[in-house]
N, C-alpha and C positions, 0 to 999 in steps of 0.2 A: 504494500500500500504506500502511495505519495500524498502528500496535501502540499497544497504550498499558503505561506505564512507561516504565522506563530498562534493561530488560534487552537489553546490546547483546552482540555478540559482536564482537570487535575482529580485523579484516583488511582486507588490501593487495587493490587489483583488480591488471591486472595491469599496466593502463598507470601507475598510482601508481607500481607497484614497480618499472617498470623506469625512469620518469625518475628517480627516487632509488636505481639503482644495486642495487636489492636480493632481484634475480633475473638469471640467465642463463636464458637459452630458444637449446640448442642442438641440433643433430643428435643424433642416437645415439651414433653412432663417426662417423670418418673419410669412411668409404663412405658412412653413413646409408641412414633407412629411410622409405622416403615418408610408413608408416602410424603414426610416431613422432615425438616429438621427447624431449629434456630435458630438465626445467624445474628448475631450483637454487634455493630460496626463501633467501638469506641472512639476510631479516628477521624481526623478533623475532616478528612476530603473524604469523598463519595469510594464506594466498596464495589468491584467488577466482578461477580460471578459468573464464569463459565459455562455455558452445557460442556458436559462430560466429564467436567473436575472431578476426580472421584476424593472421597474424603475418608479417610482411616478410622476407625474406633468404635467410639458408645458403646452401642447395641449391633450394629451391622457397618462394615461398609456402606458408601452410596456413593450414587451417580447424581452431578445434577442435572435435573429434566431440561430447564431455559438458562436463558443468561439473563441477568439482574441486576443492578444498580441499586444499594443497599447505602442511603443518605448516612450522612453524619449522624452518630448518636440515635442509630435507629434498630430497633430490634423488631424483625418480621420473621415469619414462616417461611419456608423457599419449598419448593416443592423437587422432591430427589427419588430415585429406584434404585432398591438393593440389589448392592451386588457381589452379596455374599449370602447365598442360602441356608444355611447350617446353624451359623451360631446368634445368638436373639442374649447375649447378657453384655455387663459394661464392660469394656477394654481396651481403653483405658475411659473416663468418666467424659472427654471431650473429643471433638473431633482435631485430625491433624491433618495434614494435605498429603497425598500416597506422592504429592508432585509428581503428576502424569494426566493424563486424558486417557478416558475409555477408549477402545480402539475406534475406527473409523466404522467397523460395521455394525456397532452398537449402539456408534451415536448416530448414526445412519434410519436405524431401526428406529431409537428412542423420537427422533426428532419427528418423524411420519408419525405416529402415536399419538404423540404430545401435541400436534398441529390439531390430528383429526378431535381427540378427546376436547382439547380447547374450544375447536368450531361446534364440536356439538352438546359439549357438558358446561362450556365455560370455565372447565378447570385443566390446569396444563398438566398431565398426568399418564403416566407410558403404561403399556402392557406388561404385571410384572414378572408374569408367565413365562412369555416371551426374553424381556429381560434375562431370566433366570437360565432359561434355555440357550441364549446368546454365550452365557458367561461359561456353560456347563459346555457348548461347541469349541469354547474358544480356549479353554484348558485342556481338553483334549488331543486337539489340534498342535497344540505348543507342548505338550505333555510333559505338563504342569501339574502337580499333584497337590492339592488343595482339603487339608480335612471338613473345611468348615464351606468350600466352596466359593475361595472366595477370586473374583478376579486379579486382584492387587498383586497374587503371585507369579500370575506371568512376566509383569513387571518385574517382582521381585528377581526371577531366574532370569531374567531375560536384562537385566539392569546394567550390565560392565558391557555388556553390547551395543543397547543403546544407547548409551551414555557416550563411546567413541562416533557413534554416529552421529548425533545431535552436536558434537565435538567439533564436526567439520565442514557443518552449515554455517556459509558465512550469509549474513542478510548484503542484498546490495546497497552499494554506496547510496545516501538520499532515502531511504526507505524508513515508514516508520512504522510500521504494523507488518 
């Protein structure tokens, strides 16, 4: 992406905000809600959530459904799909960033879902059926062996590789997204 000038608009992603401390990404309540989480922006400029961020811990992994802009000093629901089947207790109490995006054929899937649910429920919200299915093709595929089922491990195994890869992407000169 190019723009030309200086008109910027000043915000956190979300892994910025949470190594600096200036977001919580929690359950609901107590019990929580698999198709929810959260998010507490403490910091001074505007919070950029992702579709596909996935986020580590609570109760489940997740995925998020949209991308969202989460004001200063604001604390709303976002709406997300587990992507981890298996395990439902806390670990650890908050969420953390897996720093990664779902693969492309997941956020592929979820975004078709989430359009159609939105045009026809008015709520942005995936298949999590589906979802689950995705996640359960895509460890096997990579074979990845997950007790709890969770996506984050392909990442995981798969992390000194892409990490040289992403290592050697240079963006071009002038570009800013």
């Amino acid at each position: 992406l190019r723009r030309s000038g200086d008109s910027r608009v000043s915000y956190l992603t979300l892994d910025e905000a949470l190594q600096k401390d200036l977001v919580d990404v929690t359950e609901v309540s107590e019990g929580g809600s698999v198709p929810n989480l959260k998010v507490s922006n403490k910091a001074e400029d505007l919070l950029f959530l992702m579709a596909g961020e996935q986020l580590k811990g609570a109760k489940q992994d997740r995925v998020l459904n949209v991308d969202i802009m989460v004001g200063s000093g604001r604390e709303t629901a976002i709406p997300v799909s587990c992507a981890e089947a298996v395990r439902w207790r806390y670990s650890p109490q908050k969420f953390m960033s897996a720093q990664s995006l779902s693969h492309s054929l997941l956020r592929a899937k979820m975004s078709k879902d989430v359009k159609e649910s939105y045009e026809r429920r008015g709520s942005p919200t995936s298949n999590q059926g589906e979802v689950w299915e995705e996640v359960s093709r895509k460890l096997h595929r990579m074979a990845s062996v997950s007790p709890s089922a969770a996506l984050n491990q392909v990442y995981e195994d798969y992390g000194a590789k892409l990490k040289k890869l992403t290592e050697e992407l240079k963006p071009p000169a002038g570009s800013s997204g």
